[in-house]
C-alpha positions as CSV (number, residue, x, y, z in Angstrom):
1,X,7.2,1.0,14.8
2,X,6.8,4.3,13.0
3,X,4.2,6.6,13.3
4,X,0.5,5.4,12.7
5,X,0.5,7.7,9.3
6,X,3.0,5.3,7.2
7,X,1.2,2.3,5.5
8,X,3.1,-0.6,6.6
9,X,5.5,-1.5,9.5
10,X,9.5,-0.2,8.4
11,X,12.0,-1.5,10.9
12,X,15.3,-0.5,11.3
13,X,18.5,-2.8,11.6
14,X,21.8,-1.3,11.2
15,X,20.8,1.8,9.9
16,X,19.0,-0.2,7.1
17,X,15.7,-0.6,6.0
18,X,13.8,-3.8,5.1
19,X,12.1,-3.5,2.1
20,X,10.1,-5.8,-0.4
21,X,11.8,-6.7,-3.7
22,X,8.7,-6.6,-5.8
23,X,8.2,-9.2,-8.4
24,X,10.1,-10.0,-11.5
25,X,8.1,-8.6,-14.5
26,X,8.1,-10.2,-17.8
27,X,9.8,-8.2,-20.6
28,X,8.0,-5.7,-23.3
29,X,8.2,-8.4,-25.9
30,X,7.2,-11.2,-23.8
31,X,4.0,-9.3,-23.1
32,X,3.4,-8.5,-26.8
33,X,3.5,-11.9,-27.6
34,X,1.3,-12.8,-24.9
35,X,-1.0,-10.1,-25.7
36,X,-0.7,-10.7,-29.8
37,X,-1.8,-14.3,-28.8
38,X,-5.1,-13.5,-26.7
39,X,-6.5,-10.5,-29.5
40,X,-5.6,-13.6,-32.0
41,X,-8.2,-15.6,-30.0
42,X,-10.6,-13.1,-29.7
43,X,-10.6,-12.5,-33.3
44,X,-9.9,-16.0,-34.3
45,X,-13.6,-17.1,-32.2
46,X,-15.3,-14.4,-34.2
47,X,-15.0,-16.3,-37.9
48,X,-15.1,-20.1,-36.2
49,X,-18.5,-21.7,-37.6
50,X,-20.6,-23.3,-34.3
51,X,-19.8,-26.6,-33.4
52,X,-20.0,-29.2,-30.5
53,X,-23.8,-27.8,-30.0
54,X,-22.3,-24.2,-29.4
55,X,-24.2,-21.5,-31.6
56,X,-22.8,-18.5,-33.7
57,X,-23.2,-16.1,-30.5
58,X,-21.6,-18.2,-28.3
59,X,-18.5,-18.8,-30.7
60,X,-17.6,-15.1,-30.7
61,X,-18.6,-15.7,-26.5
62,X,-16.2,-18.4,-25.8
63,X,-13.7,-16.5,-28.0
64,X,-13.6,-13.1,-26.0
65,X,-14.0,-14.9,-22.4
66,X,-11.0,-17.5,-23.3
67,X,-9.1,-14.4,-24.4
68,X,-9.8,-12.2,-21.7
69,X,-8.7,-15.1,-19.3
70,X,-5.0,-15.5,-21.1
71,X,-4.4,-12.2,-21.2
72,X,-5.4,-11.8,-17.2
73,X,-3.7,-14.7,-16.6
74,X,0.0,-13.5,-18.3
75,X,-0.4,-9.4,-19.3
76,X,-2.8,-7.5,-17.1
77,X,-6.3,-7.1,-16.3
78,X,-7.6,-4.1,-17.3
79,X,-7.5,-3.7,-20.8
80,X,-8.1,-7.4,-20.9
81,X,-11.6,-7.1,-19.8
82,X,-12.4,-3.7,-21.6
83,X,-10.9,-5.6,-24.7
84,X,-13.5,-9.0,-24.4
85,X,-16.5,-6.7,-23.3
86,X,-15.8,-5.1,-26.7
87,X,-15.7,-8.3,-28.3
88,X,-18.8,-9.5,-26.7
89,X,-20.8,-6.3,-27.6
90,X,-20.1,-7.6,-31.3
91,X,-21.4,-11.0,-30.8
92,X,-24.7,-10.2,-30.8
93,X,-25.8,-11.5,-27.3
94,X,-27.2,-8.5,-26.1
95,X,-28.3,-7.3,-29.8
96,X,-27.2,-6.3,-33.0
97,X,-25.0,-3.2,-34.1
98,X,-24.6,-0.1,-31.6
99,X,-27.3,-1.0,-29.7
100,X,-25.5,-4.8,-28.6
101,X,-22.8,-2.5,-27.8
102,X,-24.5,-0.2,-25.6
103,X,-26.6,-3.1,-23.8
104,X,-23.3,-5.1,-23.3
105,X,-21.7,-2.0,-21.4
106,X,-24.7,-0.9,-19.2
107,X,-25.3,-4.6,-18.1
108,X,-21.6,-5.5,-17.5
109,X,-20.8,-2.1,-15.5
110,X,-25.0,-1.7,-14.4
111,X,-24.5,-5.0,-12.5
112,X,-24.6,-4.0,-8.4
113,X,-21.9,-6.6,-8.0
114,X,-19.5,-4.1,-10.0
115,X,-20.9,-1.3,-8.5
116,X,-20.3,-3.1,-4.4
117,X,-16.6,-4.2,-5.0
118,X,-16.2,0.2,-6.2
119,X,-17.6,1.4,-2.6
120,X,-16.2,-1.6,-0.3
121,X,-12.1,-0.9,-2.0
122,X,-13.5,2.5,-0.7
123,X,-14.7,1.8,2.5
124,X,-11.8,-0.7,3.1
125,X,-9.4,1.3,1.9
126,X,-9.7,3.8,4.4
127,X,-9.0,1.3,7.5
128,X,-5.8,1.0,5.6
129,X,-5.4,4.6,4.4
130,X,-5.6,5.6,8.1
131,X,-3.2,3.2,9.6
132,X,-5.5,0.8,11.3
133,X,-3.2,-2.2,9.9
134,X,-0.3,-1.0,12.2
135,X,-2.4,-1.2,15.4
136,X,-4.4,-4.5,14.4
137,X,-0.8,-6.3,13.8
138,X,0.3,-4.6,17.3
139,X,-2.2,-5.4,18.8
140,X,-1.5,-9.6,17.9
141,X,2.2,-9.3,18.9
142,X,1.8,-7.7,22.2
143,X,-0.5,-10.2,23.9
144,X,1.3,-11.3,26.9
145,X,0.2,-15.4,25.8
146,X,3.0,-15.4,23.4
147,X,5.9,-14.8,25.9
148,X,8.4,-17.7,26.1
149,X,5.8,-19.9,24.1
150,X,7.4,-20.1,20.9
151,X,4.5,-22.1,19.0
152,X,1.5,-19.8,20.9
153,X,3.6,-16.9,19.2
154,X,3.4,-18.4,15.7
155,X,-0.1,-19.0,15.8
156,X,-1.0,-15.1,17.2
157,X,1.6,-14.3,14.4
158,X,-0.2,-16.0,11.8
159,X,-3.6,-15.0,12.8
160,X,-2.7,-11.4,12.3
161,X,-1.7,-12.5,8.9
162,X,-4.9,-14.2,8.4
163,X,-6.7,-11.6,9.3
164,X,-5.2,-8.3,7.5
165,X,-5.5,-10.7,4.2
166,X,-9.0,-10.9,4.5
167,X,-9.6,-7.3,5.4
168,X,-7.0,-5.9,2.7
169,X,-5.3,-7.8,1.0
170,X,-2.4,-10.8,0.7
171,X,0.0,-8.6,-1.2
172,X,-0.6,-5.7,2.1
173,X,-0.9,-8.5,5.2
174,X,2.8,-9.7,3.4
175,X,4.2,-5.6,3.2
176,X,2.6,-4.9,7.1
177,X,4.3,-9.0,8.4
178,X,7.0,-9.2,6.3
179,X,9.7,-6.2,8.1
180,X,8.0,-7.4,11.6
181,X,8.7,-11.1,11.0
182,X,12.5,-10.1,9.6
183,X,13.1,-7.7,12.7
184,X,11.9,-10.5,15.4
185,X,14.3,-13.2,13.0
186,X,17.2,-10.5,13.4
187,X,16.5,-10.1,16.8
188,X,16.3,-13.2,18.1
189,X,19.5,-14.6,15.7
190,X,17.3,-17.0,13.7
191,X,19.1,-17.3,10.2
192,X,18.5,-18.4,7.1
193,X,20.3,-21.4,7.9
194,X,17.8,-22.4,11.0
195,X,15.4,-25.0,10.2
196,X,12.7,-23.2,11.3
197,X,13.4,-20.5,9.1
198,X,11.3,-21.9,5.9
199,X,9.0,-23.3,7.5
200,X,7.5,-19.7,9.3
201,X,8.1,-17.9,6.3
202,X,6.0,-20.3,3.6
203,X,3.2,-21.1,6.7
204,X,3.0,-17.0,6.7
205,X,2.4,-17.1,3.0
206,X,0.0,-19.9,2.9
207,X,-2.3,-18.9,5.9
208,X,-2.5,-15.6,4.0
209,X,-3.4,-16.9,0.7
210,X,-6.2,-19.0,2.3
211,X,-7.2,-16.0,4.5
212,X,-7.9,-14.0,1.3
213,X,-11.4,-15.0,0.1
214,X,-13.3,-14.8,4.0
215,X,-15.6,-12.1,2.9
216,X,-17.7,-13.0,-0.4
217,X,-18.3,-8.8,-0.6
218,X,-14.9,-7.9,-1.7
219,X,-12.0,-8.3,-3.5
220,X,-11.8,-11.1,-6.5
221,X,-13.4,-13.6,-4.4
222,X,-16.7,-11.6,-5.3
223,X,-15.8,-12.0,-9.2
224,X,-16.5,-16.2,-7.9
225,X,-19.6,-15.6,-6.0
226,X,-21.2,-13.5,-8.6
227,X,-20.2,-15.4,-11.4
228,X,-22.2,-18.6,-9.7
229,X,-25.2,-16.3,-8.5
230,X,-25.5,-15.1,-12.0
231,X,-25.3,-18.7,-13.4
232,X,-27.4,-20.3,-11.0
233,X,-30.0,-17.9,-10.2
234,X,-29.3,-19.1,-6.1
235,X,-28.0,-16.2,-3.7
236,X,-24.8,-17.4,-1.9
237,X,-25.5,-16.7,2.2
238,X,-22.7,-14.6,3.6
239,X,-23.1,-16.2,6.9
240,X,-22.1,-19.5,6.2
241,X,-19.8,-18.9,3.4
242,X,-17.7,-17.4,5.9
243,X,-18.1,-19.6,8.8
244,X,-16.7,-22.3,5.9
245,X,-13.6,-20.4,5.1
246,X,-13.3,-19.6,9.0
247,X,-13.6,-22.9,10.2
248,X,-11.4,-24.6,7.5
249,X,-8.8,-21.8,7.7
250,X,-8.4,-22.8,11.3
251,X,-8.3,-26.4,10.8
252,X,-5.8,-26.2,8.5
253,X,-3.8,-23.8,10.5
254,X,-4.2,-25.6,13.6
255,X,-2.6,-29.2,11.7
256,X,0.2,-27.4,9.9
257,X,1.5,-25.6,13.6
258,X,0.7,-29.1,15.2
259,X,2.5,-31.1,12.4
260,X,5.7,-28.8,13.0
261,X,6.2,-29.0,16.4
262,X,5.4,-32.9,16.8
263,X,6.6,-34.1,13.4
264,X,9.1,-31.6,11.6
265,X,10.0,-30.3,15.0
266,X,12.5,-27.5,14.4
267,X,15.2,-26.0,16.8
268,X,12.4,-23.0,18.3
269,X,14.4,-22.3,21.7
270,X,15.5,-18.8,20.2
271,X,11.7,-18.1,20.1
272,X,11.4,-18.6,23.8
273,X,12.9,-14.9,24.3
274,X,9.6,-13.4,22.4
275,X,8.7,-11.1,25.1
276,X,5.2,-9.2,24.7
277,X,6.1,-6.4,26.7
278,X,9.5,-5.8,25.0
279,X,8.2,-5.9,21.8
280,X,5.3,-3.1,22.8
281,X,8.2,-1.3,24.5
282,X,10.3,-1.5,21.5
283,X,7.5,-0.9,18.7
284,X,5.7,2.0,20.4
285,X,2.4,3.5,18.5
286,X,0.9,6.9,19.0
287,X,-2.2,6.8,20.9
288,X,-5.3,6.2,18.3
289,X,-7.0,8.9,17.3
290,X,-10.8,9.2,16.7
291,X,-10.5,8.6,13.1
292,X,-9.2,5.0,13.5
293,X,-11.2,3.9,16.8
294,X,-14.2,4.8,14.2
295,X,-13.2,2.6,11.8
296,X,-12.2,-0.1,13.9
297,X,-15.6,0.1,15.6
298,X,-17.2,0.0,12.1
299,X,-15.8,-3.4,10.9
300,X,-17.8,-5.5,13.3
301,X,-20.4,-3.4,12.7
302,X,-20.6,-3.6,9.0
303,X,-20.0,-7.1,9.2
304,X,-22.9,-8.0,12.0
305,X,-25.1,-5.8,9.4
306,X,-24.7,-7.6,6.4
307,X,-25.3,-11.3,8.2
308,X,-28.1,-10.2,10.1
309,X,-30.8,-10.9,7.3
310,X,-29.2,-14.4,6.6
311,X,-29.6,-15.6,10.7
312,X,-33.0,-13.7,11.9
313,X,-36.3,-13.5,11.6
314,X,-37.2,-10.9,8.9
315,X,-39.9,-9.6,11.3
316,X,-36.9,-8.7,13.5
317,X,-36.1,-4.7,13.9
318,X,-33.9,-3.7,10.9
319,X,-34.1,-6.9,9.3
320,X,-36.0,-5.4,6.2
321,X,-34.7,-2.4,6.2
322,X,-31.2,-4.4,5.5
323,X,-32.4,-6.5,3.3
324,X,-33.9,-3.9,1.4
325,X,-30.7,-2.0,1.4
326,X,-28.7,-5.3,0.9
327,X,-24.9,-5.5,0.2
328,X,-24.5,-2.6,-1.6
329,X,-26.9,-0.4,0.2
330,X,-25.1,-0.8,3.8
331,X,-21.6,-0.4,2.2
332,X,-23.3,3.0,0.4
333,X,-24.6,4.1,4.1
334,X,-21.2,3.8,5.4
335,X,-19.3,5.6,2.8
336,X,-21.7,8.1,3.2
337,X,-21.8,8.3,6.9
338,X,-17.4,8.6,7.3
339,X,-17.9,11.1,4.5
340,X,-20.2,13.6,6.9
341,X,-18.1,13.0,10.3
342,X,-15.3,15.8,10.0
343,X,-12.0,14.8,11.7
344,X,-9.3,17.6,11.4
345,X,-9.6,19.9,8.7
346,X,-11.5,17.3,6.5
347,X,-14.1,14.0,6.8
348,X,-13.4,11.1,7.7
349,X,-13.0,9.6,4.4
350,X,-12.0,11.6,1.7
351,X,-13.9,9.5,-1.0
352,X,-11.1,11.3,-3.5
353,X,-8.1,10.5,-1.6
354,X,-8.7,6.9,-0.9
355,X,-10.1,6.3,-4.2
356,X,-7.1,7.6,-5.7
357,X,-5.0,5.2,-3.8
358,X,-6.6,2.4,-3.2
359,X,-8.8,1.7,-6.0
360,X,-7.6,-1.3,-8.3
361,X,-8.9,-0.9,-11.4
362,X,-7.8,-3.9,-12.6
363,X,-10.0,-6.0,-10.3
364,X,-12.7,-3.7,-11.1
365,X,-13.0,-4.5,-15.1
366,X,-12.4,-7.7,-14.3
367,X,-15.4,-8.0,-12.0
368,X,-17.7,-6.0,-14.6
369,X,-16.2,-8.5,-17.5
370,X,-16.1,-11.9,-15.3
371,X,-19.6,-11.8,-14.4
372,X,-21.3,-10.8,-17.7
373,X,-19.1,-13.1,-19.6
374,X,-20.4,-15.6,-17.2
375,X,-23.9,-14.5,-17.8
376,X,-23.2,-15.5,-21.3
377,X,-21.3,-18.8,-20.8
378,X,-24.6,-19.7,-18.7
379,X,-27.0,-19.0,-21.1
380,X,-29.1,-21.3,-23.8
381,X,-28.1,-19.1,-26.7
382,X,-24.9,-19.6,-26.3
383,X,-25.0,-23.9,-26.0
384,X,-21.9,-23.8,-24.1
385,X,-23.9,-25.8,-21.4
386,X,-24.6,-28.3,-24.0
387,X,-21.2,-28.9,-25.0
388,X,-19.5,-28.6,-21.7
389,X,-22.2,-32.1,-20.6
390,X,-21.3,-33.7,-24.1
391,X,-17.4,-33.3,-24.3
392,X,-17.1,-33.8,-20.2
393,X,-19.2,-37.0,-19.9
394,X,-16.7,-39.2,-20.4
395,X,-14.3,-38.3,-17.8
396,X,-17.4,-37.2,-15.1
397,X,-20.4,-38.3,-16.5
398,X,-21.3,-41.8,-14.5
399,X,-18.8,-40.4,-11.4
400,X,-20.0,-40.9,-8.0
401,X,-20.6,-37.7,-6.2
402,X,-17.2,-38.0,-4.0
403,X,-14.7,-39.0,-7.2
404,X,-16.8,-35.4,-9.5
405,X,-16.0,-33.3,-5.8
406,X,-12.4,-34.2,-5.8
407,X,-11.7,-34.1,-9.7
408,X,-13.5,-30.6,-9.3
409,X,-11.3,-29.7,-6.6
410,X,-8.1,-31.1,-8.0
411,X,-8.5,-29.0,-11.4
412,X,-8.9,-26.2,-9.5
413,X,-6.1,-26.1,-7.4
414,X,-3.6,-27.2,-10.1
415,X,-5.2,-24.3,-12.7
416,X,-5.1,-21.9,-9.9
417,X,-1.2,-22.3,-9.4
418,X,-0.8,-21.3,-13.9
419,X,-3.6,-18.8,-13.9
420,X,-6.0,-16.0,-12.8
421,X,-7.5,-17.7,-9.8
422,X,-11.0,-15.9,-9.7
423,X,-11.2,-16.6,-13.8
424,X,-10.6,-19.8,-13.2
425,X,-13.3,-20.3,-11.2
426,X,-15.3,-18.8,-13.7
427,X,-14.7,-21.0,-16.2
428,X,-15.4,-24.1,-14.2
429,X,-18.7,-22.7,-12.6
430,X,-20.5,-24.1,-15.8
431,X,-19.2,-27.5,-15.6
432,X,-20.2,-27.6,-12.1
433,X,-23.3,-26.2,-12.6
434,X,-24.1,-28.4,-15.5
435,X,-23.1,-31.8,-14.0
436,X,-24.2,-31.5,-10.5
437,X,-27.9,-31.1,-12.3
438,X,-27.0,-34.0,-13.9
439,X,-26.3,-35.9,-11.3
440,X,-28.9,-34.7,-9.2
441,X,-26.9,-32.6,-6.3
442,X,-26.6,-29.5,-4.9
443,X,-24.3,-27.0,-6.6
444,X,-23.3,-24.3,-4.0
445,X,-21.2,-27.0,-1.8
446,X,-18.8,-28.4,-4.7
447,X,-19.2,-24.2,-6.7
448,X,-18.3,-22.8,-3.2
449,X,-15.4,-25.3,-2.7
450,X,-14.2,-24.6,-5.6
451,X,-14.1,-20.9,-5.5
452,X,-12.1,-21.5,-2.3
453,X,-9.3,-23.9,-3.9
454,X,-8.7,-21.6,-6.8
455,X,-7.0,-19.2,-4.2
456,X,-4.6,-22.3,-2.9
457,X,-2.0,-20.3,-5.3
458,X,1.4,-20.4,-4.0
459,X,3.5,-22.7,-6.3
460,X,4.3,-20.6,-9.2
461,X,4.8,-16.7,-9.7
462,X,2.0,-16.9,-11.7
463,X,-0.4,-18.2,-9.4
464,X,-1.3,-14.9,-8.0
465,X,0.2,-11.3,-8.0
466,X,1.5,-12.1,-4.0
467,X,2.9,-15.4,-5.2
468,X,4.6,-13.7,-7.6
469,X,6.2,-11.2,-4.8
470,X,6.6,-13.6,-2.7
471,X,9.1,-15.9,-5.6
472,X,10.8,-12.4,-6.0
473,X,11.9,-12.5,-2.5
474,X,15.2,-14.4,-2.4
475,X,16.3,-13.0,0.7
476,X,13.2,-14.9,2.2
477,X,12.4,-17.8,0.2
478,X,13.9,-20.3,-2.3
479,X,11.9,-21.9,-4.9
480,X,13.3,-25.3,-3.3
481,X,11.6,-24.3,-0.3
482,X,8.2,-23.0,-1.5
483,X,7.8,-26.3,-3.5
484,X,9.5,-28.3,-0.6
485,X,7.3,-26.8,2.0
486,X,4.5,-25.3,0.2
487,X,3.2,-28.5,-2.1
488,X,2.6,-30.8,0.6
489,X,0.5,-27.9,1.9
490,X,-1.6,-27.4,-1.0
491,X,-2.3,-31.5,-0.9
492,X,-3.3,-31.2,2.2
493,X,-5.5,-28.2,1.6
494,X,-7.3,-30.3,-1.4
495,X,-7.4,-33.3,0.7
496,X,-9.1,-31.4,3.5
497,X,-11.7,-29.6,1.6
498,X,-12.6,-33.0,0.1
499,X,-13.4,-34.9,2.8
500,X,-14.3,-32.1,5.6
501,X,-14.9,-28.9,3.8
502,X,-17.3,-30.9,1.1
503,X,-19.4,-32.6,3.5
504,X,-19.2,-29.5,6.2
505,X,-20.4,-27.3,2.8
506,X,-23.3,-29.6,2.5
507,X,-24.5,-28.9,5.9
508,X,-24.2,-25.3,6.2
509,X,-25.9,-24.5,2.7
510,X,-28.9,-27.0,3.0
């Protein structure tokens, strides 16, 4: 292993370095056309006359938010949402004229969910900045349980996966696991031709995926929470939202290891020469420095903090004080607090530095565009809720409350695999919303399900930005084998979360 200061893992073999072929992108007049076609429905919405129950204001709504979501799902994300707040500012649902325009920006950039997913990329960003990644995986791969136990190895393996995904990032858990899995493969002469070959590699992929939306704080999987907060007027609790994703991550983990050493059961004798020892002899790490113990000691720290109001008393020491703060406040204290301690010549975190390379904009106007576009979806003056309930009622209206759960989750994992997965779940928040009132049940179970599925993307290189590197890597991969391998998985995902994630939903958000 190099030295703690690179970002990601670089093995050697032959002289050689492994590297990640990044994904195909589509070609300048692909993404013209793609981007001529979501402006067109922006501007198109703008002159439709109301229909279906929708009014004038929610027309031009509908327009910018469907356009925003094309253009996210097949050109980019930023301009996208700058482009559809624009449009929204001219609907007239937050006023008339300049001053429409002016609300439309302070609310959509004012809201603190914008403002938390700017200081966690931040705060986050800085365990990665700093090399933590490279001691978290090494710490996985040198636990003496994996030596000469080929399928205990694949589960520590994949649980470091699992776990840089939720604290990153798919796309960086892939670039940290990707030379190390290679290098072992090399190693221990497992070729492309080997059975078990596919079936590590996509099981890699899919346990990160599903890793990626454990913390509802961060990333895109905030755009989801949001979006249904903002809709619903209910605040999601952290605490079980994760224990949800932790507990179904696991499960699902647990079957797909089980299912290949008792059913698929490939040739893994090559894997009883893993050797814990030899791989911390051969992958030697400097000794961490006081920067990166802090941050490591922060994570469970932060974390602990921001459950703490949803489990005690709020009589309990610090209890008030956090809930005052909330979210946002905490994840302020600790930017603030790494920005004070010196370490070298500079702080901790150099708000600049990190900020400058780990900030994704992208995500960022998306967030600020998601949630306020779902403010208006939600709202009466728009009567999208009326027409979602008239034009749906057919196919889920009369439904019992098992057949509207799995159609919900089916749409959303076979959407999820064409489109932006956190949009997605945007859109559908409404229906869910609107038809679990209907039919008289809870929404946060079948809206937190769902915001789950949507990031079951792995079948297409469109279903995410790591699907789409992980289709671009032909040396690892073939599409025969992500479909092969990777479909049954996805069933099995949306079968799970239907008949254990629901009902386990239902009893941790009562």
């Amino acid at each position: 292993m190099p030295n703690a200061d690179n970002k990601a893992f670089s093995f050697q073999n032959d002289d050689k370095d492994i590297v990640c072929t990044p994904e195909k992108k589509p070609t300048n007049t692909k993404l013209y056309v793609h981007s001529l076609i979501g402006i067109a429905i922006m501007v198109v919405f703008q002159f439709l006359p109301a229909m279906g129950g929708i009014t004038p204001i929610g027309m031009k709504m509908v327009g910018a938010f469907l356009g925003m979501v094309y253009l996210w799902s097949l050109v980019d994300t930023m301009w996208p949402s700058l482009l559809g707040l624009i449009f929204m500012g001219f609907s007239g649902f937050a006023g008339e004229g300049a001053e429409g325009m002016i609300n439309t920006m302070l609310n959509a950039f004012g809201q603190h969910t914008v403002l938390l997913t700017l200081f966690c990329m931040v705060l986050f960003g800085a365990l990665y900045e700093s090399g933590c990644t490279n001691y978290i995986a090494n710490w996985f791969l040198t636990r003496k349980i994996i030596t000469g136990r080929p399928y205990v190895f694949v589960g520590i393996f994949y649980a470091a996966c699992y776990l840089l995904s939720t604290l990153i990032s798919p796309i960086s858990s892939l670039l940290v696991m990707w030379p190390i899995a290679l290098s072992l493969m090399e190693e221990l002469k497992i070729e492309l031709c080997d059975k078990f070959w596919p079936y590590f590699f996509v099981g890699m992929f899919f346990v990160s995926t599903i890793g990626q939306p454990l913390f509802p704080f961060m990333g895109a999987q905030l755009i989801v929470v949001s979006a249904f907060q903002s809709m619903s007027g209910m605040a999601v609790p952290y605490g079980q939202y994760m224990a949800l994703n932790l507990i179904m991550c696991f499960l699902l983990g647990l079957v797909y290891i089980l299912v290949l050493k008792y059913i698929i059961r490939p040739d893994v004798s090559k894997l009883k020469a893993v050797n814990a020892e030899k791989i911390a002899a051969q992958n030697t790490l400097p000794p961490m420095n006081a920067q990166q113990k802090a941050f490591l000691i922060m994570l469970p720290i932060y974390i602990v903090l921001l459950l703490m109001p949803s489990f005690l008393p709020k009589t309990f020491p610090l209890v008030p004080t956090l809930t005052a703060l909330g979210p946002l406040g905490v994840t302020i204290v600790f930017v603030i607090f790494f920005s004070i301690i010196r370490f070298g010549s500079g702080p901790f975190l150099n708000f600049k530095e990190v900020a400058y390379g780990q900030l994704s904009w992208g995500i960022y106007f998306m967030i600020a565009a998601a949630v306020y576009g779902a403010n208006g979806l939600s709202a009466d003056s728009t009567g999208v809720k009326t027409f979602l309930l008239s034009a749906l009622n057919p196919i889920l209206g009369g439904r019992s409350e098992m057949a509207f759960v799995a159609i919900m989750f089916t749409v959303a994992l076979i959407i999820t695999n064409f489109a932006n997965n956190a949009a997605m779940a945007v859109v559908l928040m409404p229906v869910i919303l609107a038809f679990s009132e209907q039919m008289g049940i809870e929404p946060m179970p079948v809206a937190m399900g769902v915001g789950m599925m949507v990031f079951v993307a792995m079948l297409t290189p469109a279903a995410s930005p790591h699907a789409g590197m992980m289709h671009g890597r032909k040396d690892i991969y073939t599409t025969g084998d992500i479909m092969r391998i990777g479909f049954p998985q996805c069933i099995a995902t949306l079968i799970f979360y239907i008949f254990i994630g629901y009902p386990l939903a239902k009893l941790l958000f009562a």
